[in-house]
PQR file with spaces between the fields and no chain letter, atoms N, CA, C, O and H, PARSE charges and radii, in Angstrom:
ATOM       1  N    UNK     1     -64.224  -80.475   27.171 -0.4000 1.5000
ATOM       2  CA   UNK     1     -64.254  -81.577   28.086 -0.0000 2.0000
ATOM       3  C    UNK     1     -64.285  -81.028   29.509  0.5500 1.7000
ATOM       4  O    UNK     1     -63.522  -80.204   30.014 -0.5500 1.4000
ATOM       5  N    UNK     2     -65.309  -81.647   30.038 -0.4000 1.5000
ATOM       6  CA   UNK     2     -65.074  -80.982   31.496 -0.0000 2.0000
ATOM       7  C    UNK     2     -64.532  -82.385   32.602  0.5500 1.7000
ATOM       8  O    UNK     2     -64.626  -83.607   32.494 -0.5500 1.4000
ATOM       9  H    UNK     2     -65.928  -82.316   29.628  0.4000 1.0000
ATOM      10  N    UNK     3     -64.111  -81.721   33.367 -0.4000 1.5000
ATOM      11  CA   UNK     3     -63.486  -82.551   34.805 -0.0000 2.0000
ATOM      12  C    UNK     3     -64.098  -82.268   36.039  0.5500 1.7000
ATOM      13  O    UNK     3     -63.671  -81.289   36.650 -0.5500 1.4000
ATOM      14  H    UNK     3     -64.035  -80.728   33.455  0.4000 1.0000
ATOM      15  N    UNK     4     -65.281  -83.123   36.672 -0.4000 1.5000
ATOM      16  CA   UNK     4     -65.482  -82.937   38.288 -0.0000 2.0000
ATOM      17  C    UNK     4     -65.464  -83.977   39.158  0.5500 1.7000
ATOM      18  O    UNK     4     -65.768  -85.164   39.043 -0.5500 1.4000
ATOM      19  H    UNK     4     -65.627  -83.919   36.176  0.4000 1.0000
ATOM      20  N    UNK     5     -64.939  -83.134   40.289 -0.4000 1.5000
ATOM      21  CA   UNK     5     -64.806  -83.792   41.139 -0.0000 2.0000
ATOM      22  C    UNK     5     -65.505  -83.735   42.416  0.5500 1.7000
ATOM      23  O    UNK     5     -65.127  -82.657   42.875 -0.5500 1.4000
ATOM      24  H    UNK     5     -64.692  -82.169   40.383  0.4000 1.0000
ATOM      25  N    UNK     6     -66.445  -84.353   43.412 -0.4000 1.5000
ATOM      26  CA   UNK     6     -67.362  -83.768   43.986 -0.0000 2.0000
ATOM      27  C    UNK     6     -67.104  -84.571   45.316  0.5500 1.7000
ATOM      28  O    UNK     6     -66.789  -85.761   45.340 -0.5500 1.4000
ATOM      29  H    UNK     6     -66.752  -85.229   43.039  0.4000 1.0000
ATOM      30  N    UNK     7     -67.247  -83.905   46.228 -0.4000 1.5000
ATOM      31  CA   UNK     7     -66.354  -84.050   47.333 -0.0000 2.0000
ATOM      32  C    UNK     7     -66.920  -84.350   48.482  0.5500 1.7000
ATOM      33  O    UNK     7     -66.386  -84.619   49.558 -0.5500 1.4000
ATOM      34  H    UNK     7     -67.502  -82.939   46.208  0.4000 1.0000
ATOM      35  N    UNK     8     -68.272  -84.276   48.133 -0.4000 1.5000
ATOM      36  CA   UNK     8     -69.149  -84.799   49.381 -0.0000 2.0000
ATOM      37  C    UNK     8     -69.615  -85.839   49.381  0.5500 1.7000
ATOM      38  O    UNK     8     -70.224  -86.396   48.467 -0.5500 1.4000
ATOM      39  H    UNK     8     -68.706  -84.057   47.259  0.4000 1.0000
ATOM      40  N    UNK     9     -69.319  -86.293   50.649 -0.4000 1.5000
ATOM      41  CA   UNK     9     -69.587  -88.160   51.052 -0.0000 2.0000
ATOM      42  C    UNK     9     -71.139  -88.745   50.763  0.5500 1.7000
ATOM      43  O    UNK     9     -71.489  -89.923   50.819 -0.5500 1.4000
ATOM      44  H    UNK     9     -68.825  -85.840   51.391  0.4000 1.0000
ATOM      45  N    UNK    10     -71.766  -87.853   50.517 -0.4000 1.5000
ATOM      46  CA   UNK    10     -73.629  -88.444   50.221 -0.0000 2.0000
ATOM      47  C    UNK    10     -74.229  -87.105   49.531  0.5500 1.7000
ATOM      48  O    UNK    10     -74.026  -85.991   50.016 -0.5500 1.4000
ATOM      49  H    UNK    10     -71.482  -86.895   50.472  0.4000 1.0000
ATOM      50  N    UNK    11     -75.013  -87.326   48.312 -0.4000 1.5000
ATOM      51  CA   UNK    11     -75.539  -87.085   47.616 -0.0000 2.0000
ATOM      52  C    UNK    11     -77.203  -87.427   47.227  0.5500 1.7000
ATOM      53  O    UNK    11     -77.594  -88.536   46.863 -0.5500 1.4000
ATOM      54  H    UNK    11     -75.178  -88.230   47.918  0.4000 1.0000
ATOM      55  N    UNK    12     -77.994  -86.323   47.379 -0.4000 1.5000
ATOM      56  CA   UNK    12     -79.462  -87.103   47.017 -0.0000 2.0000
ATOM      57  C    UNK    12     -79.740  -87.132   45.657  0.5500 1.7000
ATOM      58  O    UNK    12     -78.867  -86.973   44.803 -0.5500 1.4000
ATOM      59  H    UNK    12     -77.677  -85.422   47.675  0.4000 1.0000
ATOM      60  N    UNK    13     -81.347  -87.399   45.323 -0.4000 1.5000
ATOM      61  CA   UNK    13     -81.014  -87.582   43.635 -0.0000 2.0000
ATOM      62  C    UNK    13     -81.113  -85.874   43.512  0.5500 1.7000
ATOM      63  O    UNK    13     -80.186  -85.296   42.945 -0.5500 1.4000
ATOM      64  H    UNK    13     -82.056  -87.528   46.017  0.4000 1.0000
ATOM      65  N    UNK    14     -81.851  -85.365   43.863 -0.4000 1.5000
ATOM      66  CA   UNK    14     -82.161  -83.975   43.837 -0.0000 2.0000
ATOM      67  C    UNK    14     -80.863  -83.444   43.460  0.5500 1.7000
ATOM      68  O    UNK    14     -80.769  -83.063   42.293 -0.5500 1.4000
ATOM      69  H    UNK    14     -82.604  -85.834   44.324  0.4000 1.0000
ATOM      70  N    UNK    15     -79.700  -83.326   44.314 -0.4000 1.5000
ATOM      71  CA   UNK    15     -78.309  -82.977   44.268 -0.0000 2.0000
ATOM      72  C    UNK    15     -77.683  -83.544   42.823  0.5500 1.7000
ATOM      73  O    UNK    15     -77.312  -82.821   41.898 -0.5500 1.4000
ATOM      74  H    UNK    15     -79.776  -83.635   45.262  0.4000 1.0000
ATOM      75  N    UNK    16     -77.654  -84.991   42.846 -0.4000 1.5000
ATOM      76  CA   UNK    16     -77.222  -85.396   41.679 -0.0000 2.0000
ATOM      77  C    UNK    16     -77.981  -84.871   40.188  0.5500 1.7000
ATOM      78  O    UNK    16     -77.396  -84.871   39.105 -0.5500 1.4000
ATOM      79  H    UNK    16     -77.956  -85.577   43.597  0.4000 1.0000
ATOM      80  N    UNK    17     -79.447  -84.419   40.408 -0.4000 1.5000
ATOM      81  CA   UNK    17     -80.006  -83.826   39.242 -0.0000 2.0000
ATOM      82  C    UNK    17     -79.725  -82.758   38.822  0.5500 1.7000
ATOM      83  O    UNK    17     -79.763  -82.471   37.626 -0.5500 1.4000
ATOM      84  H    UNK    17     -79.922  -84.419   41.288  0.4000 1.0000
ATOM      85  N    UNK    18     -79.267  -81.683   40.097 -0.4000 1.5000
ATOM      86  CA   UNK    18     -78.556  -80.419   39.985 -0.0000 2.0000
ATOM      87  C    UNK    18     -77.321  -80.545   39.117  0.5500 1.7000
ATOM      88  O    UNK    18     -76.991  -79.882   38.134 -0.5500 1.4000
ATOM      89  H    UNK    18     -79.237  -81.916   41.069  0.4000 1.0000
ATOM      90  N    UNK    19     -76.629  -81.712   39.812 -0.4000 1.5000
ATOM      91  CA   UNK    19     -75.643  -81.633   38.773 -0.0000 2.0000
ATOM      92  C    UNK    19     -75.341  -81.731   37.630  0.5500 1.7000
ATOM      93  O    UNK    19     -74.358  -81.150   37.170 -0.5500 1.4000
ATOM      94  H    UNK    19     -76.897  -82.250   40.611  0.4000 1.0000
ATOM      95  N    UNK    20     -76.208  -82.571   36.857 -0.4000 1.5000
ATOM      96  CA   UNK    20     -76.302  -83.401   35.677 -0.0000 2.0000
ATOM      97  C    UNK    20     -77.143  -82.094   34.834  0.5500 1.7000
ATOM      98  O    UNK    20     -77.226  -82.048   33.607 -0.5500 1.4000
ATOM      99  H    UNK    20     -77.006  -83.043   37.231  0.4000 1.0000
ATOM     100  N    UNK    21     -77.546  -81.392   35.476 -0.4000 1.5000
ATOM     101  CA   UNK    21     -77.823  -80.112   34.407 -0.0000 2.0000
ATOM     102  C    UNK    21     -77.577  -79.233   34.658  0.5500 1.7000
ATOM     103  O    UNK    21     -78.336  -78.364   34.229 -0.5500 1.4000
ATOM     104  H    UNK    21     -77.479  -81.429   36.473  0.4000 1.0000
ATOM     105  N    UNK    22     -76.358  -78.745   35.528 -0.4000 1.5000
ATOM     106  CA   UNK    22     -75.461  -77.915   35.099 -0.0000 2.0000
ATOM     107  C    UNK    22     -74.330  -78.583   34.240  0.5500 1.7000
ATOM     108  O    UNK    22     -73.788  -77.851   33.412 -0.5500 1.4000
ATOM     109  H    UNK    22     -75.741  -79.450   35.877  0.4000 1.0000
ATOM     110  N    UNK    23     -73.905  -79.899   34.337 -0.4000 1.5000
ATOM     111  CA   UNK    23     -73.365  -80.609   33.382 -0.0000 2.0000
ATOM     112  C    UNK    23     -73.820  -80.599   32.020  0.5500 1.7000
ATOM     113  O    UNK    23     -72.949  -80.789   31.171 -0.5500 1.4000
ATOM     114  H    UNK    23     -74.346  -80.494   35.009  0.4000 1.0000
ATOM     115  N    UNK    24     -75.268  -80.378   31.544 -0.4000 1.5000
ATOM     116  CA   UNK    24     -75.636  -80.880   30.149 -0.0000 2.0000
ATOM     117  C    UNK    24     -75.616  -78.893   29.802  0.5500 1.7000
ATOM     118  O    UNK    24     -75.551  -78.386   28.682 -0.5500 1.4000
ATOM     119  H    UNK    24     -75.975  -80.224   32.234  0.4000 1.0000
ATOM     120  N    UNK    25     -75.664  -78.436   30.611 -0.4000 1.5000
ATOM     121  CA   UNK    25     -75.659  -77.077   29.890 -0.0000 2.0000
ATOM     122  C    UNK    25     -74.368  -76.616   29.580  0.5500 1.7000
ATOM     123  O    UNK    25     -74.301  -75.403   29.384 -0.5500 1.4000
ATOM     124  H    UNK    25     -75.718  -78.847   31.521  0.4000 1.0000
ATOM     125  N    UNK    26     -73.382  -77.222   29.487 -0.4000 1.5000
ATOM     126  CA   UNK    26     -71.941  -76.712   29.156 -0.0000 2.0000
ATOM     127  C    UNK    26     -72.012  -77.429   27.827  0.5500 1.7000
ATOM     128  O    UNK    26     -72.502  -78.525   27.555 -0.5500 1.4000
ATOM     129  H    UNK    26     -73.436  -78.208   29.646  0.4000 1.0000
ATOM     130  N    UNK    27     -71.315  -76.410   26.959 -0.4000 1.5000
ATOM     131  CA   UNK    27     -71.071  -77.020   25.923 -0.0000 2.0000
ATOM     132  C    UNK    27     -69.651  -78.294   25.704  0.5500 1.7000
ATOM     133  O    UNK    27     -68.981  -78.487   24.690 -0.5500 1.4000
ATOM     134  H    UNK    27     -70.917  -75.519   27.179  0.4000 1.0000
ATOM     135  N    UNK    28     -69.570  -78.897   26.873 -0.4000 1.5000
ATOM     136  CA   UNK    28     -68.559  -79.748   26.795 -0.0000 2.0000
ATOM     137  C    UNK    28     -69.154  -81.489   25.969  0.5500 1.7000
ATOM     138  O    UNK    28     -70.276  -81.910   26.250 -0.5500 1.4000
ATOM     139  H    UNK    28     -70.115  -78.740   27.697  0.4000 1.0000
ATOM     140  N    UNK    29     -68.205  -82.304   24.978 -0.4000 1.5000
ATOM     141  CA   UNK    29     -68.550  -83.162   24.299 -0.0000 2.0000
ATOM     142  C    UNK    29     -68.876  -84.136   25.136  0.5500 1.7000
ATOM     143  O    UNK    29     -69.791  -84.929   24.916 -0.5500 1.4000
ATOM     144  H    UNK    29     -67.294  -81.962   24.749  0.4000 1.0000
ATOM     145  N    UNK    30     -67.689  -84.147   26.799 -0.4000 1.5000
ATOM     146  CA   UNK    30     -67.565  -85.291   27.390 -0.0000 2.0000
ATOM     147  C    UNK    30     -67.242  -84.723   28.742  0.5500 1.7000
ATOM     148  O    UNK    30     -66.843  -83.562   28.832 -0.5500 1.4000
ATOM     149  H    UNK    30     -66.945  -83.502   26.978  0.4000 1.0000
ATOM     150  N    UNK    31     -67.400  -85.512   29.828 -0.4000 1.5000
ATOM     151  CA   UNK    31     -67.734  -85.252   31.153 -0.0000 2.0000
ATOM     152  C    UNK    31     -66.996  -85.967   32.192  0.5500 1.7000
ATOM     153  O    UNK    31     -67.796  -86.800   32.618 -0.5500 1.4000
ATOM     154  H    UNK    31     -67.724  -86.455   29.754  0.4000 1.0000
ATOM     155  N    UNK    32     -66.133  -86.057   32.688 -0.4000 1.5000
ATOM     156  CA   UNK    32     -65.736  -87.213   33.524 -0.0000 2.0000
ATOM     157  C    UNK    32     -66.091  -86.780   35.041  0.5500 1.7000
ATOM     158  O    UNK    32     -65.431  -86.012   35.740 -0.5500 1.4000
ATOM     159  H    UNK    32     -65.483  -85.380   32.342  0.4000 1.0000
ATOM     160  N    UNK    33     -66.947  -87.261   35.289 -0.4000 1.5000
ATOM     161  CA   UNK    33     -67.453  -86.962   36.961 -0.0000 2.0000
ATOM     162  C    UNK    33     -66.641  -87.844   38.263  0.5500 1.7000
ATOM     163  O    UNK    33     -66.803  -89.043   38.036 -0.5500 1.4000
ATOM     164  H    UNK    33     -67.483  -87.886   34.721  0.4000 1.0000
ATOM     165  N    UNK    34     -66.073  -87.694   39.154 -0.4000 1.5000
ATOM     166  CA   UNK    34     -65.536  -88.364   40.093 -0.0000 2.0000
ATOM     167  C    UNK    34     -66.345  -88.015   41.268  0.5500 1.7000
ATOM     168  O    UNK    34     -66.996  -86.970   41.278 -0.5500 1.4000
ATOM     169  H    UNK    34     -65.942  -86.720   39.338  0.4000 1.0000
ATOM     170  N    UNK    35     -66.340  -88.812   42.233 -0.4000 1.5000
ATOM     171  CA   UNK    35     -67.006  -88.988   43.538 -0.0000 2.0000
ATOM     172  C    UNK    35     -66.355  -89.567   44.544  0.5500 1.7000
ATOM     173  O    UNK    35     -65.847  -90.687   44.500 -0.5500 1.4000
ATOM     174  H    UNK    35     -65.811  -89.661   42.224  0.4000 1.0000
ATOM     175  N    UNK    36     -66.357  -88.828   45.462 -0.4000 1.5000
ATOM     176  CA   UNK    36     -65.479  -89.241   46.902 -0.0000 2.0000
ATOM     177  C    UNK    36     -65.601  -90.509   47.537  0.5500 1.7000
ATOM     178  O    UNK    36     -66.596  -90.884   48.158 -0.5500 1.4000
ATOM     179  H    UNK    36     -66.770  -87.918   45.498  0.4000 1.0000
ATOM     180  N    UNK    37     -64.185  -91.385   47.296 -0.4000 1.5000
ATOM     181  CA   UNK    37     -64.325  -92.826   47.381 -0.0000 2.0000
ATOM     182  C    UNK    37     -63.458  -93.119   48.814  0.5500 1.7000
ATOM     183  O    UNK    37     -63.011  -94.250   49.007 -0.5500 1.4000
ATOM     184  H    UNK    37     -63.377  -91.081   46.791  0.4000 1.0000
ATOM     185  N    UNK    38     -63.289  -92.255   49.605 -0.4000 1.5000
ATOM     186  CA   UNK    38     -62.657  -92.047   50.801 -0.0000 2.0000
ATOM     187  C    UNK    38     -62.596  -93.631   51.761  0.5500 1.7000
ATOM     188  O    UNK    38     -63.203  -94.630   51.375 -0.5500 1.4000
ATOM     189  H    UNK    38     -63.652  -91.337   49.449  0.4000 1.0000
ATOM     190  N    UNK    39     -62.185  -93.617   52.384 -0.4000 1.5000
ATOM     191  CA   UNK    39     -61.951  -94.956   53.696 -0.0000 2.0000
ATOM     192  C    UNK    39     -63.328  -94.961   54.275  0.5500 1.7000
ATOM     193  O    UNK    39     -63.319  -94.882   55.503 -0.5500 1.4000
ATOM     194  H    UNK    39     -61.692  -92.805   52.698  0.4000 1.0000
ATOM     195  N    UNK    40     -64.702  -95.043   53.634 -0.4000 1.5000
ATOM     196  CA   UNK    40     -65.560  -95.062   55.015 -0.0000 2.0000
ATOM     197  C    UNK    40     -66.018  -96.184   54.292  0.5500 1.7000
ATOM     198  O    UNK    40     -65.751  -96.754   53.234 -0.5500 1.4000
ATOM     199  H    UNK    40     -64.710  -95.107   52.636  0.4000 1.0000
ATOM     200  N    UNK    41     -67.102  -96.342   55.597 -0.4000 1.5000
ATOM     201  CA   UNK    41     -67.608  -97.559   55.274 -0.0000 2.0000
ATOM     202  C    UNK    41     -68.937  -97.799   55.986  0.5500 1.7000
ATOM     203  O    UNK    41     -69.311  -97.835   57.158 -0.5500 1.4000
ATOM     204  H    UNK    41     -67.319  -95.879   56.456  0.4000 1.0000
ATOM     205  N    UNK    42     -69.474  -97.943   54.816 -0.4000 1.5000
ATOM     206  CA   UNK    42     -69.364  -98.509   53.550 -0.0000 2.0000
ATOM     207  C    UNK    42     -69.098  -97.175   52.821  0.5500 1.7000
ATOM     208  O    UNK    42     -69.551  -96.079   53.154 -0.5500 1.4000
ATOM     209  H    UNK    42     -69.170  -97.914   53.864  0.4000 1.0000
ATOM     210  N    UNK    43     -68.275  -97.446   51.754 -0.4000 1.5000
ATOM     211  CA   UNK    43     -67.860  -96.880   50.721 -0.0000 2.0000
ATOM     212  C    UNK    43     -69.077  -96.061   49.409  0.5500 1.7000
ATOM     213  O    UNK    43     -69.484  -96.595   48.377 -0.5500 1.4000
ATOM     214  H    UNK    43     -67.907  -98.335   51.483  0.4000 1.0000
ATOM     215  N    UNK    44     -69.359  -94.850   49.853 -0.4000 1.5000
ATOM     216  CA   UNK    44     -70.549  -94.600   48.942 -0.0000 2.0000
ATOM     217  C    UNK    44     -70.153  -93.906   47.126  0.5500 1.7000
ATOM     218  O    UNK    44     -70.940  -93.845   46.182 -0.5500 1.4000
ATOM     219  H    UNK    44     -69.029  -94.416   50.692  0.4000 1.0000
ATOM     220  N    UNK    45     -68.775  -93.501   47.160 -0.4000 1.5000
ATOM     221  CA   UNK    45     -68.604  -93.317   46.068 -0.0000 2.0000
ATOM     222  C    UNK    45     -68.981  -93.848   44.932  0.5500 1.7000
ATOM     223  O    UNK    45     -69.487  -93.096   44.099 -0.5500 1.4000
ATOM     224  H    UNK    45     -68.135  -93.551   47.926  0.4000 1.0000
ATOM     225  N    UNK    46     -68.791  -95.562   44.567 -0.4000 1.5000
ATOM     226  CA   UNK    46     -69.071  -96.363   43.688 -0.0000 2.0000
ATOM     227  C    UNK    46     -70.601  -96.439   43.322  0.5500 1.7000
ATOM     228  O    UNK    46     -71.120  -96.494   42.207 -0.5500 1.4000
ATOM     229  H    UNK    46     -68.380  -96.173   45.244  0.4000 1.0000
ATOM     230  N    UNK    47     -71.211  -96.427   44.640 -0.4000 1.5000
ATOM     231  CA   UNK    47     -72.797  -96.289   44.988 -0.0000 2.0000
ATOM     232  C    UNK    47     -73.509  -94.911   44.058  0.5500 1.7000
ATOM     233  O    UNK    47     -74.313  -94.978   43.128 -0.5500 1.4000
ATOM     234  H    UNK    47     -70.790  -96.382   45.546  0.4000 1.0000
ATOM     235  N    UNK    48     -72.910  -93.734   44.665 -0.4000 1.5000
ATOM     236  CA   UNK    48     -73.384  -92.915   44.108 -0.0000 2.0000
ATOM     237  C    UNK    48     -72.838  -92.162   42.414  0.5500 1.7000
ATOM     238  O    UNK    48     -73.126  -91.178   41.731 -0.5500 1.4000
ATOM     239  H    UNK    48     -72.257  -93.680   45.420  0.4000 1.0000
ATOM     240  N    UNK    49     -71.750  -93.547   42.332 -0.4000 1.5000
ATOM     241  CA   UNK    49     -71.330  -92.990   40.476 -0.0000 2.0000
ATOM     242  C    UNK    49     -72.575  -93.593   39.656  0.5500 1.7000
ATOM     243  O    UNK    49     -73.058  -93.171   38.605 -0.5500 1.4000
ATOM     244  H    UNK    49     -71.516  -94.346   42.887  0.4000 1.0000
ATOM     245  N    UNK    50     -73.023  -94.891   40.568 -0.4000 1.5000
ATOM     246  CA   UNK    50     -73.655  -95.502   39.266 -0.0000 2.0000
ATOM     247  C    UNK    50     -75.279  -95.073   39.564  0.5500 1.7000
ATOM     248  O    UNK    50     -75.926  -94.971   38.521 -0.5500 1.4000
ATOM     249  H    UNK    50     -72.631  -95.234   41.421  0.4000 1.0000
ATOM     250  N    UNK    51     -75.918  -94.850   40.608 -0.4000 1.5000
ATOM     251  CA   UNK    51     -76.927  -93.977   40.953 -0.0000 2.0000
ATOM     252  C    UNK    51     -76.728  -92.415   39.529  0.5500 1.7000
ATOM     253  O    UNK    51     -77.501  -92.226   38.590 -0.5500 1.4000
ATOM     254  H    UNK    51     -75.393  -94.932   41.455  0.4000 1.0000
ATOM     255  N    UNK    52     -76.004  -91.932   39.727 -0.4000 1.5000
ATOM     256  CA   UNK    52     -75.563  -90.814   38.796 -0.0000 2.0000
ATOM     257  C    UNK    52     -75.898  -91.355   36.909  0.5500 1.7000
ATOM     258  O    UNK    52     -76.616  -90.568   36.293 -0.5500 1.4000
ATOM     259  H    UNK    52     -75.377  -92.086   40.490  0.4000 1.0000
ATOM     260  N    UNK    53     -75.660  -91.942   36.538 -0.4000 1.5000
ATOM     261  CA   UNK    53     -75.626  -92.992   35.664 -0.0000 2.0000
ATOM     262  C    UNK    53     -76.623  -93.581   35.350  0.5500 1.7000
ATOM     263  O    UNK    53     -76.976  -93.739   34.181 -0.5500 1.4000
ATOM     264  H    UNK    53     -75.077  -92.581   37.039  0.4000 1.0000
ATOM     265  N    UNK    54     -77.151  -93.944   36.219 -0.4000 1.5000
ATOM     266  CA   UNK    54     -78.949  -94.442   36.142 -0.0000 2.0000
ATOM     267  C    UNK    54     -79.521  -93.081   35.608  0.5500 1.7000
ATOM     268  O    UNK    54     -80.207  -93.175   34.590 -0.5500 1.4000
ATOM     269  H    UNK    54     -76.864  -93.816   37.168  0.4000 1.0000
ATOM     270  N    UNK    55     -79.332  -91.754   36.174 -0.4000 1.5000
ATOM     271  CA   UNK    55     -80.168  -90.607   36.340 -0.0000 2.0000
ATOM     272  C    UNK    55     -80.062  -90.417   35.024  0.5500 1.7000
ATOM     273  O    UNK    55     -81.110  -90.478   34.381 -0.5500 1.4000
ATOM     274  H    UNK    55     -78.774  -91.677   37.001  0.4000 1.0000
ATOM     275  N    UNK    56     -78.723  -90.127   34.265 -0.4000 1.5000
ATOM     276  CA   UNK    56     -78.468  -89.846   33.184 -0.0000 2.0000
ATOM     277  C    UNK    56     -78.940  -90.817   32.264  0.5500 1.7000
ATOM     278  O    UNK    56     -79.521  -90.333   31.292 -0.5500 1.4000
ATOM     279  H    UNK    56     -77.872  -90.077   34.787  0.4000 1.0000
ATOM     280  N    UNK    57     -78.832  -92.346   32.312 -0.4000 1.5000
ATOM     281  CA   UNK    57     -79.431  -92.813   31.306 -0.0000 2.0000
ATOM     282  C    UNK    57     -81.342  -92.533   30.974  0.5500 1.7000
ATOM     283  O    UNK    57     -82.036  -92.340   29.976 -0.5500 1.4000
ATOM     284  H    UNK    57     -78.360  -92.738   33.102  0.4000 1.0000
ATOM     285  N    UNK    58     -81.539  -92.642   32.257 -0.4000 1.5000
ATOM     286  CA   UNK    58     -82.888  -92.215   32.340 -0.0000 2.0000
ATOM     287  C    UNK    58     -83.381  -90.939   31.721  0.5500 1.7000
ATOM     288  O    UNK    58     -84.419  -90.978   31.062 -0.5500 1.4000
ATOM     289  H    UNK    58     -80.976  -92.798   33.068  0.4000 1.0000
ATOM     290  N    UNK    59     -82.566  -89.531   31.915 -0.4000 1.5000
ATOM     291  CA   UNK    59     -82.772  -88.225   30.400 -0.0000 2.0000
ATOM     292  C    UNK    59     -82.275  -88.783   29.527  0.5500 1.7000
ATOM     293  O    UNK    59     -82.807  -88.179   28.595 -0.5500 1.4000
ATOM     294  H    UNK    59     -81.723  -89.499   32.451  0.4000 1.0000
ATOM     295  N    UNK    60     -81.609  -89.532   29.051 -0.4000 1.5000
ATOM     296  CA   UNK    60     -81.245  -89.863   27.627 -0.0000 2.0000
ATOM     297  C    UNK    60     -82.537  -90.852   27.153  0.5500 1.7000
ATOM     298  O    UNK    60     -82.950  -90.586   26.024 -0.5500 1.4000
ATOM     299  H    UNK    60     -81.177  -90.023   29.807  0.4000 1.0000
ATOM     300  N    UNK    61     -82.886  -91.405   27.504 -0.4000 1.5000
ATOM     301  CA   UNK    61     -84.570  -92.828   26.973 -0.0000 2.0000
ATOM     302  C    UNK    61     -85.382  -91.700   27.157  0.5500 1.7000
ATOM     303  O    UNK    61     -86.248  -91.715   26.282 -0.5500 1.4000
ATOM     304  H    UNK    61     -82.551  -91.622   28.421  0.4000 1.0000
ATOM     305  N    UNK    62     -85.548  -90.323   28.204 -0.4000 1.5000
ATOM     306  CA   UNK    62     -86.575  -89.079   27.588 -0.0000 2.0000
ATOM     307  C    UNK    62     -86.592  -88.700   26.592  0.5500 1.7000
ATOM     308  O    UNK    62     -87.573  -88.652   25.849 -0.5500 1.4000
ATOM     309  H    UNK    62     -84.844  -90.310   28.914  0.4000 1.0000
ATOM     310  N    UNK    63     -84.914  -88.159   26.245 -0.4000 1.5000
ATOM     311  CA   UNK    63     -84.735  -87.511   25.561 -0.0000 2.0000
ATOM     312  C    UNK    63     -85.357  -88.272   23.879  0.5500 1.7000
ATOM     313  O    UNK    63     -86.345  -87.945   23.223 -0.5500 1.4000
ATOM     314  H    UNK    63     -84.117  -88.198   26.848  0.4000 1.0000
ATOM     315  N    UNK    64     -84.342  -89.330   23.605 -0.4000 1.5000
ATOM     316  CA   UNK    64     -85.280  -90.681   22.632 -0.0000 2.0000
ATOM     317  C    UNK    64     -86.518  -90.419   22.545  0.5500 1.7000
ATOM     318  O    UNK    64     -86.967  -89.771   21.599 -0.5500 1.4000
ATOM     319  H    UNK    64     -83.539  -89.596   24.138  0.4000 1.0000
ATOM     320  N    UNK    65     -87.290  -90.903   23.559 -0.4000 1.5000
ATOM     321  CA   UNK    65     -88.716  -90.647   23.074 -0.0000 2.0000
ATOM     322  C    UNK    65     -89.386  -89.538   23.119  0.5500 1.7000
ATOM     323  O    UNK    65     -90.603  -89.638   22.962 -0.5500 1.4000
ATOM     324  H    UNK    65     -86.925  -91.430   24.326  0.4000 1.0000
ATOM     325  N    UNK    66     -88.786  -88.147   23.348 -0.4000 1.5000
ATOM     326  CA   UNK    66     -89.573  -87.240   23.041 -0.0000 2.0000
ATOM     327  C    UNK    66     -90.294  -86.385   24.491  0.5500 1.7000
ATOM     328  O    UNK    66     -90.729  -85.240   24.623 -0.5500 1.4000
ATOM     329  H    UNK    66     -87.797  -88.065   23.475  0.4000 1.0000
ATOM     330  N    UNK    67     -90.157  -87.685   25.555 -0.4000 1.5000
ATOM     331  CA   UNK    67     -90.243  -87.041   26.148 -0.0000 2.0000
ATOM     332  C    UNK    67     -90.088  -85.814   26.784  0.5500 1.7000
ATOM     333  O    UNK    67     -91.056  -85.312   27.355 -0.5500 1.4000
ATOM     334  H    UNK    67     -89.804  -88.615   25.448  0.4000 1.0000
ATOM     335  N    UNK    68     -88.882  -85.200   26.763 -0.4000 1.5000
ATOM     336  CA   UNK    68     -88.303  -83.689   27.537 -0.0000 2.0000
ATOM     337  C    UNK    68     -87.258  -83.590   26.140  0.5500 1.7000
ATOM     338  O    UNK    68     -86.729  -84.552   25.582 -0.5500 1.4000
ATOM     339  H    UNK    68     -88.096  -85.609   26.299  0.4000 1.0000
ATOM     340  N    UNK    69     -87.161  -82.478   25.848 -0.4000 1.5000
ATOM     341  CA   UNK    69     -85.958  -82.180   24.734 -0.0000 2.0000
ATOM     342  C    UNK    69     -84.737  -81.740   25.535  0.5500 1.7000
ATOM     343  O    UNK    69     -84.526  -81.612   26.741 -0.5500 1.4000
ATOM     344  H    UNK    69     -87.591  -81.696   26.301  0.4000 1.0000
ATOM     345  N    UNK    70     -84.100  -81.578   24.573 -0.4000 1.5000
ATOM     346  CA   UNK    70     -81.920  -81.490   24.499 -0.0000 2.0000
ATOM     347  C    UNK    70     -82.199  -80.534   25.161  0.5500 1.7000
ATOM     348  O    UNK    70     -83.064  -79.658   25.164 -0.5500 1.4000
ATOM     349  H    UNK    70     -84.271  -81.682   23.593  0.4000 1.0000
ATOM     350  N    UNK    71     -81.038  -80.915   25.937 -0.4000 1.5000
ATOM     351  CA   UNK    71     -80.364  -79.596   26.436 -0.0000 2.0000
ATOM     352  C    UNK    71     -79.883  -78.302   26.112  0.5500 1.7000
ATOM     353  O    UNK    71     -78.843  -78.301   25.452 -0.5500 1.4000
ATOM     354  H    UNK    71     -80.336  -81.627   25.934  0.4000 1.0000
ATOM     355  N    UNK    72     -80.220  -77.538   26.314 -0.4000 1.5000
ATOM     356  CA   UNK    72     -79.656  -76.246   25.069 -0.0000 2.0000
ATOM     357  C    UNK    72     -77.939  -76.430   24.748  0.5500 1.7000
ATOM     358  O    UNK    72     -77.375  -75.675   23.955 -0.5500 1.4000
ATOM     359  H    UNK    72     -81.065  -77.539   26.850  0.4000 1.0000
């Protein structure tokens, strides 16, 4: 199981794609990602969990159809 926590206030998808596959290359079952939900405002944490989430569901409907294979 891995635990991150990522600490910077804005994230592009580029960044978030970096992450999500150094994430799928660990052999961990499950992932809990956190994102800096700090006093600003507007508040981009929530923004950029579910942006994150989109990305990932989006390799997983690849992965389904064949598009791009598993992660090693």
């Amino acid at each position: 199981m891995g635990d991150l926590r990522l600490r910077r206030s804005d994230y592009t998808d580029a960044d978030l794609s970096q992450w999500m596959e150094r994430i799928l290359s660990q052999e961990w079952e499950r992932a809990f990602v956190f994102f800096k939900h700090e006093d600003e405002d507007p508040a981009k944490g929530p923004e950029t969990a579910m942006r994150f989430q989109e990305l990932i569901d989006s390799r997983a409907r690849k992965i389904k159809t064949g598009r791009i294979s598993k992660p090693r």
